[in-house]
Each structure stands twice: as C-alpha cells, then as structure tokens.
PDB file of N, CA, C and O in Angstrom:
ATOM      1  N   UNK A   1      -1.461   2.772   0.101  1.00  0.00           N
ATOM      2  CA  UNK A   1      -0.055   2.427   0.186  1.00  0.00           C
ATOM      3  C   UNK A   1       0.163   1.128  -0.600  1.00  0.00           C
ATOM      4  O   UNK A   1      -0.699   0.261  -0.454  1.00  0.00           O
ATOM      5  N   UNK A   2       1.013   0.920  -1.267  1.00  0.00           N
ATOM      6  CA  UNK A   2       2.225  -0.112  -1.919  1.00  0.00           C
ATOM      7  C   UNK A   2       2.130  -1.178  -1.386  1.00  0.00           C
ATOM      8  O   UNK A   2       2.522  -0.963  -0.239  1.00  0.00           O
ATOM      9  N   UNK A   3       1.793  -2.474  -1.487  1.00  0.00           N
ATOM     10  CA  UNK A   3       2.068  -3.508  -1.089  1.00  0.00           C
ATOM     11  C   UNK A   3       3.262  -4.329  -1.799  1.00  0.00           C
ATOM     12  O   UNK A   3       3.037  -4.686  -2.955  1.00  0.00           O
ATOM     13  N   UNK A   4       4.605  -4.694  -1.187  1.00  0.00           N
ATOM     14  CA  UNK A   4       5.560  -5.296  -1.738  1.00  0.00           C
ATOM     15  C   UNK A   4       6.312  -6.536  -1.216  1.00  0.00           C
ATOM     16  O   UNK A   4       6.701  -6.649  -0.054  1.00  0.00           O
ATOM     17  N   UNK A   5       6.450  -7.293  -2.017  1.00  0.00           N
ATOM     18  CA  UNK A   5       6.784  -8.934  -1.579  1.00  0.00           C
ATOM     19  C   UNK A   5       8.321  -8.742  -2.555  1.00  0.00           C
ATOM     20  O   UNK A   5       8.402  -8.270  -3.689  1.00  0.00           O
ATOM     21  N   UNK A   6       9.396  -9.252  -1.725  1.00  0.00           N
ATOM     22  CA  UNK A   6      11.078  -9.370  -2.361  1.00  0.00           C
ATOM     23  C   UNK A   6      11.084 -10.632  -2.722  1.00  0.00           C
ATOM     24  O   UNK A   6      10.328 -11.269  -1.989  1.00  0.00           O
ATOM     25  N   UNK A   7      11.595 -11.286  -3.523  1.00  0.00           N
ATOM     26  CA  UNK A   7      12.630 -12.406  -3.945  1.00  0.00           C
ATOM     27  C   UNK A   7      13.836 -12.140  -3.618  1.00  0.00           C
ATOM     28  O   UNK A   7      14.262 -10.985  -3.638  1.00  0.00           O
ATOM     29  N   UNK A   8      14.558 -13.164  -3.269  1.00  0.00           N
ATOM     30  CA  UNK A   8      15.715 -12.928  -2.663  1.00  0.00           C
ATOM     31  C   UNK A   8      16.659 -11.805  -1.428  1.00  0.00           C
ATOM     32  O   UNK A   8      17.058 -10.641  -1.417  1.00  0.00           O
ATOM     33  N   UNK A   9      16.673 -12.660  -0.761  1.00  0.00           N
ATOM     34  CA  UNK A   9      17.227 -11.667   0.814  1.00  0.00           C
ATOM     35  C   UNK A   9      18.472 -11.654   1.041  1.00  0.00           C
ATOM     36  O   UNK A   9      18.968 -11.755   2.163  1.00  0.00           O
ATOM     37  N   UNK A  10      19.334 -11.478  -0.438  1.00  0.00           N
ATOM     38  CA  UNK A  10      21.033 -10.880   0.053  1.00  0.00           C
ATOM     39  C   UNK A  10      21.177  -9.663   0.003  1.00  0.00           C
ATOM     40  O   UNK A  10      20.206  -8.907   0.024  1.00  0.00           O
ATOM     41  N   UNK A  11      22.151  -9.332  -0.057  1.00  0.00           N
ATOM     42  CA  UNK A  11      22.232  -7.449  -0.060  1.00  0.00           C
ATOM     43  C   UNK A  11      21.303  -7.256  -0.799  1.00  0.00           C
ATOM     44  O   UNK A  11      20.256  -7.351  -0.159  1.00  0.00           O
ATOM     45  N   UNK A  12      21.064  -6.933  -2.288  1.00  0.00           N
ATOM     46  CA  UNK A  12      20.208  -6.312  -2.911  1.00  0.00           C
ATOM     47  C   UNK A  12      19.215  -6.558  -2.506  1.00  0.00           C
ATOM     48  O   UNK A  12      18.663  -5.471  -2.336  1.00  0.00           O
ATOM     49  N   UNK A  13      18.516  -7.393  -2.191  1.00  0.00           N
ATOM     50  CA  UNK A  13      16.965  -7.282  -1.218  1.00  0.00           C
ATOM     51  C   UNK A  13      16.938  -6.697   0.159  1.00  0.00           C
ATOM     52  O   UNK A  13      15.816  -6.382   0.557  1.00  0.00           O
ATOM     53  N   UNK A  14      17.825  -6.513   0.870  1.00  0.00           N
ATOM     54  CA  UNK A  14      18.028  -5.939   2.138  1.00  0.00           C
ATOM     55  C   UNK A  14      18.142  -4.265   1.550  1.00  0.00           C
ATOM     56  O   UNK A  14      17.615  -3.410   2.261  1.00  0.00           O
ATOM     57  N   UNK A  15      18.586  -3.979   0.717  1.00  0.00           N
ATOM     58  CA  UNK A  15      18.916  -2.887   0.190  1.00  0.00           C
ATOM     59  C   UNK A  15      17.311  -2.605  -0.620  1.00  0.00           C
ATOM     60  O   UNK A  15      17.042  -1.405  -0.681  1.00  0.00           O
ATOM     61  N   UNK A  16      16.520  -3.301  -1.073  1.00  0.00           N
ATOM     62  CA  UNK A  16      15.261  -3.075  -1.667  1.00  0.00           C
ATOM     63  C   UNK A  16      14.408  -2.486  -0.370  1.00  0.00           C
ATOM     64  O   UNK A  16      13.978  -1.358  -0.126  1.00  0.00           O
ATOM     65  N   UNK A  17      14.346  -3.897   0.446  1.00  0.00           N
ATOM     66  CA  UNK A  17      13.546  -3.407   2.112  1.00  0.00           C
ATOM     67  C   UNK A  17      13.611  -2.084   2.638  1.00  0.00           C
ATOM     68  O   UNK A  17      12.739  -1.340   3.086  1.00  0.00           O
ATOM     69  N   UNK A  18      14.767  -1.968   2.491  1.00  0.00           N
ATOM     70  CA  UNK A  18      15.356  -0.236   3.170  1.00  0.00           C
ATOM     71  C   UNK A  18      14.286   0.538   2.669  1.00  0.00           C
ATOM     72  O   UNK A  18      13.442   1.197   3.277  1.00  0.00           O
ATOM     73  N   UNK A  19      14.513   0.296   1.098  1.00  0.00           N
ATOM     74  CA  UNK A  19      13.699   2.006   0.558  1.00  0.00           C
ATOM     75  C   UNK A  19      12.318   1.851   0.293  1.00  0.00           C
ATOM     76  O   UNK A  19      11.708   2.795  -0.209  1.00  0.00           O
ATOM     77  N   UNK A  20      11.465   0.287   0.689  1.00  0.00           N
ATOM     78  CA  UNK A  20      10.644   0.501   0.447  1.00  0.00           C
ATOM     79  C   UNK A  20       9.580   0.782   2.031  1.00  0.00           C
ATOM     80  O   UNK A  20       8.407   1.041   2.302  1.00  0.00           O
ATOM     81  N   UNK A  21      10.766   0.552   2.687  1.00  0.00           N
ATOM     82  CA  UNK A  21       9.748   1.200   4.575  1.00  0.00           C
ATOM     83  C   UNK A  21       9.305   2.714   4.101  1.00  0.00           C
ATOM     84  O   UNK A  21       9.923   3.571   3.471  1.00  0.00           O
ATOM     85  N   UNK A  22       8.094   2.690   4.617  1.00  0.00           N
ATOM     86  CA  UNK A  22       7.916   4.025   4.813  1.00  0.00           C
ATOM     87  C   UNK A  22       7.542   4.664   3.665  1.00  0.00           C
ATOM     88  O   UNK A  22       7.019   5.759   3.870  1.00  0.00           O
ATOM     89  N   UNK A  23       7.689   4.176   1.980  1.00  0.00           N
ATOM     90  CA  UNK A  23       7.252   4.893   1.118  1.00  0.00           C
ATOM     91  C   UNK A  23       5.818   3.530   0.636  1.00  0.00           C
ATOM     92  O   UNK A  23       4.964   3.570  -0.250  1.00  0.00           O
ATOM     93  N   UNK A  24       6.039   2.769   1.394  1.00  0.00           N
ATOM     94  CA  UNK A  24       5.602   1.743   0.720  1.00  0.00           C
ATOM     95  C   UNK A  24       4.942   0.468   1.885  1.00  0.00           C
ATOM     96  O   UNK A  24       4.569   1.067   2.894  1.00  0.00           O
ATOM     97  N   UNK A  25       4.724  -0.933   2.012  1.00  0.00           N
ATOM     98  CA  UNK A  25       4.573  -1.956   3.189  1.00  0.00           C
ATOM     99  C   UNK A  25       4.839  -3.189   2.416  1.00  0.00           C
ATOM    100  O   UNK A  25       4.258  -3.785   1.509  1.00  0.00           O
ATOM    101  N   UNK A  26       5.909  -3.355   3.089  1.00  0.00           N
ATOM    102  CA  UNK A  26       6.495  -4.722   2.742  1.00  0.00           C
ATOM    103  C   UNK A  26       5.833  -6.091   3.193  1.00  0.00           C
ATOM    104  O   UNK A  26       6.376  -6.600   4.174  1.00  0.00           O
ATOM    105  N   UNK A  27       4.922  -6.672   2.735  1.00  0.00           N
ATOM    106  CA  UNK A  27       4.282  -7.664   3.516  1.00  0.00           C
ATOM    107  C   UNK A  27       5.097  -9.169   3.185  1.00  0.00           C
ATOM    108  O   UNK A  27       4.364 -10.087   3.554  1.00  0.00           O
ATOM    109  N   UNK A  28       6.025  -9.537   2.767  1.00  0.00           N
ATOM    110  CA  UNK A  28       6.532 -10.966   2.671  1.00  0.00           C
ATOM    111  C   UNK A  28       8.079 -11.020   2.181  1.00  0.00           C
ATOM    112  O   UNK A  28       8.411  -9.943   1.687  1.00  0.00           O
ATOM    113  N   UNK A  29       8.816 -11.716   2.187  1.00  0.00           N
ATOM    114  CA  UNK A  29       9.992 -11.892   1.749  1.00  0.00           C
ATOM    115  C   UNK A  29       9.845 -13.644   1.411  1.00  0.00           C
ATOM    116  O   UNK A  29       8.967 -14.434   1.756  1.00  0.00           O
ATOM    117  N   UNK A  30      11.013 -13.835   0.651  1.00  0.00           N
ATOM    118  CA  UNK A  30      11.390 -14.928  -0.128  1.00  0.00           C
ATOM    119  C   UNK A  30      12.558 -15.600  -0.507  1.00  0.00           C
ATOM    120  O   UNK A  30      13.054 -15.047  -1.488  1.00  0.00           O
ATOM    121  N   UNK A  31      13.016 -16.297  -0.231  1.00  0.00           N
ATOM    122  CA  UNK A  31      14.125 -16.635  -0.516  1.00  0.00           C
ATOM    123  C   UNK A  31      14.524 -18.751  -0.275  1.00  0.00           C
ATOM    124  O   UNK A  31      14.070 -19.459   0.624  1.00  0.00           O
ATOM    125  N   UNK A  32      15.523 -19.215  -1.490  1.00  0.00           N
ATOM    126  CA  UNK A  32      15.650 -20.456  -1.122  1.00  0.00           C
ATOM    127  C   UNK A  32      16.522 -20.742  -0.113  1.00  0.00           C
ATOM    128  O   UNK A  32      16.697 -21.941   0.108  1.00  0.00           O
ATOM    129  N   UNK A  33      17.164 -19.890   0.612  1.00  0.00           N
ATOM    130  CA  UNK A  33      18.472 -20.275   1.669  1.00  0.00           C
ATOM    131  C   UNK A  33      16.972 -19.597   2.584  1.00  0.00           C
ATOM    132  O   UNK A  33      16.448 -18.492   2.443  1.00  0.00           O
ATOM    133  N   UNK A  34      16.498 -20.986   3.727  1.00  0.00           N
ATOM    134  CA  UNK A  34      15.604 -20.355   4.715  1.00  0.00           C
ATOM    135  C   UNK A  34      16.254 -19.489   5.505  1.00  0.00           C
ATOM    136  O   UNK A  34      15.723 -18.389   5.660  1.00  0.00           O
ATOM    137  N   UNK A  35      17.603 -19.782   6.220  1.00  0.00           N
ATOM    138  CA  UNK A  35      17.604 -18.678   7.156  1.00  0.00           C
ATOM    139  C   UNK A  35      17.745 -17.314   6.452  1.00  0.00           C
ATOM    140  O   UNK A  35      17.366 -16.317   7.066  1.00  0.00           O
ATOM    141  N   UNK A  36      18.171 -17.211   5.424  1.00  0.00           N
ATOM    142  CA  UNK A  36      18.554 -15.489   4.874  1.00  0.00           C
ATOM    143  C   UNK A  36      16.776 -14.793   4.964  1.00  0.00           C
ATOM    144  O   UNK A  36      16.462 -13.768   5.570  1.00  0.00           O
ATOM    145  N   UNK A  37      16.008 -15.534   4.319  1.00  0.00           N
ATOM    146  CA  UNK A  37      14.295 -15.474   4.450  1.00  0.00           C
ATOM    147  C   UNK A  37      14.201 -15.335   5.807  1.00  0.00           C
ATOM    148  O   UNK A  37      14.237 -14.156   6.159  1.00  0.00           O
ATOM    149  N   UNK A  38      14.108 -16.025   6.569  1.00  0.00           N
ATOM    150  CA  UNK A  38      13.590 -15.789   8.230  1.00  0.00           C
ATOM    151  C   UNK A  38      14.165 -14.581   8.769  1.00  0.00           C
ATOM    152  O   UNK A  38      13.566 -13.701   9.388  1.00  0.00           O
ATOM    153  N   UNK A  39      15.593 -14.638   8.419  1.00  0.00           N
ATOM    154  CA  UNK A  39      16.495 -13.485   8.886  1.00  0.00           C
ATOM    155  C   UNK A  39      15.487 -12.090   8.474  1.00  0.00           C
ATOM    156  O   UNK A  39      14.780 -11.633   9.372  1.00  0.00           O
ATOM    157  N   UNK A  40      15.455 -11.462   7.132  1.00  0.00           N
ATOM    158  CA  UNK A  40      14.588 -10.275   6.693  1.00  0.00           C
ATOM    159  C   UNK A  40      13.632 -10.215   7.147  1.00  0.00           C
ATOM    160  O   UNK A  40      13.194  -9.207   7.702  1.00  0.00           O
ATOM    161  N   UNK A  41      13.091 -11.210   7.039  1.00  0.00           N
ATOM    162  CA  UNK A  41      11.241 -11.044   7.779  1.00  0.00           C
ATOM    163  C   UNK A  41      11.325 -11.381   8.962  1.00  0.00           C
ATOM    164  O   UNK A  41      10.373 -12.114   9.230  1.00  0.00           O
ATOM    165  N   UNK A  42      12.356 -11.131  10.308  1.00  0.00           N
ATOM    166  CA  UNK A  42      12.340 -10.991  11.181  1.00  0.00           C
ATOM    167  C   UNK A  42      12.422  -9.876  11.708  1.00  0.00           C
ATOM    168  O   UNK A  42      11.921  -9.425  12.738  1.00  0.00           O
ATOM    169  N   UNK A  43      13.701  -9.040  10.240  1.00  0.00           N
ATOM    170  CA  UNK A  43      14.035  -7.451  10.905  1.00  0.00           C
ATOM    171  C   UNK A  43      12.150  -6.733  10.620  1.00  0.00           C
ATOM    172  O   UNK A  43      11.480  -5.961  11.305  1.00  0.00           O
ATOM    173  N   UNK A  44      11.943  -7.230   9.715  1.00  0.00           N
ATOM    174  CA  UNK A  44      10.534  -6.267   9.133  1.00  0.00           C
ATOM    175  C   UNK A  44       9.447  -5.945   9.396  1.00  0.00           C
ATOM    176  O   UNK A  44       8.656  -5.013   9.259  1.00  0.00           O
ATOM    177  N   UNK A  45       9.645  -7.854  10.221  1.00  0.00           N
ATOM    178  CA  UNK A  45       7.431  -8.087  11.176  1.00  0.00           C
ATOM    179  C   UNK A  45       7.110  -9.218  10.093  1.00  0.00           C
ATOM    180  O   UNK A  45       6.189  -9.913  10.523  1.00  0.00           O
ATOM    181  N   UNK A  46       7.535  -9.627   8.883  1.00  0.00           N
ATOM    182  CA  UNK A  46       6.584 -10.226   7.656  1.00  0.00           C
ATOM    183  C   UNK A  46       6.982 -11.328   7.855  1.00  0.00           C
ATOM    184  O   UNK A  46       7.710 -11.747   8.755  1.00  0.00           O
ATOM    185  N   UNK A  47       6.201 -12.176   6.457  1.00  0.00           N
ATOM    186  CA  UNK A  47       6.312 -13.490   6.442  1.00  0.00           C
ATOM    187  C   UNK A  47       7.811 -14.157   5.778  1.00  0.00           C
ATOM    188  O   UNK A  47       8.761 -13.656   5.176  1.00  0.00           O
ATOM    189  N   UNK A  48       7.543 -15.227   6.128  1.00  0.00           N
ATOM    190  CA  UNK A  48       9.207 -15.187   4.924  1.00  0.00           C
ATOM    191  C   UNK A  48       8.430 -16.705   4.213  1.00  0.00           C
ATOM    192  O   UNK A  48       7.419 -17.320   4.553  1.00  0.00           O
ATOM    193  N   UNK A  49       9.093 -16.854   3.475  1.00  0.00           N
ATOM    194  CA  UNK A  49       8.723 -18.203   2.583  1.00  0.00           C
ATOM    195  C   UNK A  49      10.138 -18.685   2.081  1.00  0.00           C
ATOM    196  O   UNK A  49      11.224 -18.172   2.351  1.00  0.00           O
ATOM    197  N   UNK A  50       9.889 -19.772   1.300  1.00  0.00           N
ATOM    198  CA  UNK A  50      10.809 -20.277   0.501  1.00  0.00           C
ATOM    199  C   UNK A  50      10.770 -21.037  -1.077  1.00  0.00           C
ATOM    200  O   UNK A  50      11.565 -21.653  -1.786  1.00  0.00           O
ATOM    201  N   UNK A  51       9.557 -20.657  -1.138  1.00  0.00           N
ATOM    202  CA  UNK A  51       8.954 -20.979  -2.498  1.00  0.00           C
ATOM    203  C   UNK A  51       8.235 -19.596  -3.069  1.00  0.00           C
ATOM    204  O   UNK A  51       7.467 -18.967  -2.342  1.00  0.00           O
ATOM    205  N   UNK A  52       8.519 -19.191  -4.340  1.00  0.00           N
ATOM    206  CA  UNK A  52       7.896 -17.859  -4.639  1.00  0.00           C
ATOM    207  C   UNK A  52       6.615 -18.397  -5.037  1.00  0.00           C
ATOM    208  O   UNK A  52       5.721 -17.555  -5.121  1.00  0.00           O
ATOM    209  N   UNK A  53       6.338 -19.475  -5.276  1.00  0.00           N
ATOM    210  CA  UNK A  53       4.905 -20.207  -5.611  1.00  0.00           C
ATOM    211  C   UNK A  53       3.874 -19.801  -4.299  1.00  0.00           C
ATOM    212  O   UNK A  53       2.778 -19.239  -4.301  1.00  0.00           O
ATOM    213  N   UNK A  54       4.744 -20.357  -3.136  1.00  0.00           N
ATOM    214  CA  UNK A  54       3.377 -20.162  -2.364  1.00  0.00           C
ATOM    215  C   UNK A  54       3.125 -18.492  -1.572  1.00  0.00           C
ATOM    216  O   UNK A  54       2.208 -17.907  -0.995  1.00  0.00           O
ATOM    217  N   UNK A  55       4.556 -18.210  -1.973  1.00  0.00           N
ATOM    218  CA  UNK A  55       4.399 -16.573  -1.895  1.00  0.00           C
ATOM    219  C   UNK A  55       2.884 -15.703  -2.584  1.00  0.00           C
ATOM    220  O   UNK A  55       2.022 -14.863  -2.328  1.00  0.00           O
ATOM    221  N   UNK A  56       3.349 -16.595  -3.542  1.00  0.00           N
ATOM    222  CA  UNK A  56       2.582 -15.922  -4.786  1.00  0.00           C
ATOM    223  C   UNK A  56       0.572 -16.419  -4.213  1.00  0.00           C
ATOM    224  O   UNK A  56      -0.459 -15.772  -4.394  1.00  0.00           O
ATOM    225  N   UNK A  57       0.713 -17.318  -3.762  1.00  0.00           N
ATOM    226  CA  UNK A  57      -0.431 -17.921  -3.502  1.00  0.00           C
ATOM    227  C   UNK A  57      -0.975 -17.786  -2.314  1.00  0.00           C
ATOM    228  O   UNK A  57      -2.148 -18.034  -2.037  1.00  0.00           O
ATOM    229  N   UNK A  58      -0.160 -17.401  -1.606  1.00  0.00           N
ATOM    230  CA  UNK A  58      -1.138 -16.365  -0.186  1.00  0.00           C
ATOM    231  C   UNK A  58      -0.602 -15.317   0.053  1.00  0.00           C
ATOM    232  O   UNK A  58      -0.616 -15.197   1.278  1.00  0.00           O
ATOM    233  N   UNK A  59      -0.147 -14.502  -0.384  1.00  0.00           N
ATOM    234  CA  UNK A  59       0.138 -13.048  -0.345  1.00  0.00           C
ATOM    235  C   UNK A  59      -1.048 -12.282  -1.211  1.00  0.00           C
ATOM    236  O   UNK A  59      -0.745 -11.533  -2.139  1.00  0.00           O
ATOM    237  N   UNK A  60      -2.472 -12.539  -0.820  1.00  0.00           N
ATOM    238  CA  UNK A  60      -3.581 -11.522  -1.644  1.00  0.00           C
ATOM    239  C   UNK A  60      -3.252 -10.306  -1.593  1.00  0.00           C
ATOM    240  O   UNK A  60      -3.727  -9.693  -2.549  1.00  0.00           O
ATOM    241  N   UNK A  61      -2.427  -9.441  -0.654  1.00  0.00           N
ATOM    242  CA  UNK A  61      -2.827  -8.521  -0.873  1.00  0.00           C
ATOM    243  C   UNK A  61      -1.567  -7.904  -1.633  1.00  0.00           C
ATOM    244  O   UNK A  61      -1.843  -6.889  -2.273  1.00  0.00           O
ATOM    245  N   UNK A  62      -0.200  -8.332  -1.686  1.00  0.00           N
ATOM    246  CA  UNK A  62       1.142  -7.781  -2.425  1.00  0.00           C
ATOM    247  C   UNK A  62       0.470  -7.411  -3.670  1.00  0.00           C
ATOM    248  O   UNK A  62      -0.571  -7.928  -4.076  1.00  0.00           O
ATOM    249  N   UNK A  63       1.253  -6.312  -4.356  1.00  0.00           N
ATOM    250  CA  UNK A  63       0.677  -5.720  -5.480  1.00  0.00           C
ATOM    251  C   UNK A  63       1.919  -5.677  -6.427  1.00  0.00           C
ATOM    252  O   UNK A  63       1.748  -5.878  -7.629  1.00  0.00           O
ATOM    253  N   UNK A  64       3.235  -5.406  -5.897  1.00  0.00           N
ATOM    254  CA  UNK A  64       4.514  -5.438  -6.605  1.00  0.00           C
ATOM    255  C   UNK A  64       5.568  -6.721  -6.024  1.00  0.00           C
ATOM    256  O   UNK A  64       5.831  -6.870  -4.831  1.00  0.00           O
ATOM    257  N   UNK A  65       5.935  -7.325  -6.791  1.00  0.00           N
ATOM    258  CA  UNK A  65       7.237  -8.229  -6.076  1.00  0.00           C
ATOM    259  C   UNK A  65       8.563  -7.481  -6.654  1.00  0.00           C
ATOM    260  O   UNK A  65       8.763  -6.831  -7.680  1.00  0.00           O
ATOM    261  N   UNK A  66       9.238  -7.789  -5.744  1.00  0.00           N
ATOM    262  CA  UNK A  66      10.725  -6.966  -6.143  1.00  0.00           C
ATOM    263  C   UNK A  66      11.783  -8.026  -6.419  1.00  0.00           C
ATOM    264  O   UNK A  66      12.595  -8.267  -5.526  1.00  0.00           O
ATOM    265  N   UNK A  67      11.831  -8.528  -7.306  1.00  0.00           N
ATOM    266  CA  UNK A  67      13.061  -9.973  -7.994  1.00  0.00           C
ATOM    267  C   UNK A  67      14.366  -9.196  -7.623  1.00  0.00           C
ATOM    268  O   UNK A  67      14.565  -8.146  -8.234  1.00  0.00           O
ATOM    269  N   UNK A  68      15.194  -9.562  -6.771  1.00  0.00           N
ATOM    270  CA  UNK A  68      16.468  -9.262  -6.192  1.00  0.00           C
ATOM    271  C   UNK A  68      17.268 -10.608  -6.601  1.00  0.00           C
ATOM    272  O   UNK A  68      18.189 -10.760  -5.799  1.00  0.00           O
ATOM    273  N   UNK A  69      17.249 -11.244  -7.201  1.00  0.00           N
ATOM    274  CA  UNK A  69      17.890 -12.551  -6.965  1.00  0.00           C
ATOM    275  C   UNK A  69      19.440 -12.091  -8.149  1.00  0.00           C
ATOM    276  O   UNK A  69      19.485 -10.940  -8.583  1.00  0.00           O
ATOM    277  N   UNK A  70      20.497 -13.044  -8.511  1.00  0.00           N
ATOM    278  CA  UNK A  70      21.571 -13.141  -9.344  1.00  0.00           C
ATOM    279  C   UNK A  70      21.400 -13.102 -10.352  1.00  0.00           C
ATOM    280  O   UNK A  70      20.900 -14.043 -10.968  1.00  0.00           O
ATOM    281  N   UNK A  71      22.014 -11.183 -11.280  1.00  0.00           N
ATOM    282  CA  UNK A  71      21.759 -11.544 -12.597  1.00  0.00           C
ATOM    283  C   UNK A  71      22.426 -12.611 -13.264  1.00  0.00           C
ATOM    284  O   UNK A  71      21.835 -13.208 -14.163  1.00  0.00           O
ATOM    285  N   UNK A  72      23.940 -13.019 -12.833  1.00  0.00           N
ATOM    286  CA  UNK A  72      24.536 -13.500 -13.165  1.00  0.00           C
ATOM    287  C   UNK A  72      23.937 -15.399 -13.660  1.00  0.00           C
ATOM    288  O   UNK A  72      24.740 -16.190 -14.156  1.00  0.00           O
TER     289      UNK A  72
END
C-alpha cells in the first residue's frame, strides 16, 4: 500500500485525504496555519506538522506527498 503525506489542509487537501483512505495510507499532514494541520490529522489518526522540512525528515516511510497548497 501507498504511503501519502499532504501539504496543505484546506479544502483541496481534505478533498485529497478523502480519496486517498482506503486506496492508499495517509501517514502525515502539513500545513502552516497549526490548527487546520491538527484539525486533518485528527479526523485521520496521523501526524500533523507545520514545517514540510521536518515532515520531510521523519516521515521514513511516506512515499508520495500530495502539494495541495494555492496555485494562485
């Protein structure tokens, strides 16, 4: 199975989470507004962070990150 870590937890990352339950295991979320981060990785079980650095640096086992953040 899929290991997947999100950037950013507004709709479009809440909307990423959705489709990746169940086809996939979401092990971390990310985001700079902490509560939107705590919020996701509360509905999920995972970690939340607020730096994609240290995401990046203890999440061994994530294999895909999913960048949700503002194209704008």
């Amino acid at each position: 199975m899929v290991s997947f870590g999100i950037v950013g937890c507004g709709r479009i990352g809440q909307r990423h989470a959705e489709h990746i339950t169940g086809k996939g295991k979401l092990v971390a979320v990310c985001d700079n507004v902490k509560e939107k981060a705590h919020e996701l990785a509360a509905k999920y079980g995972v970690k939340a962070y607020c730096s994609i650095d240290e995401m990046l640096g203890n999440e061994k086992e994530m294999q895909v990150v999913s960048v949700c953040t503002p194209n704008g």
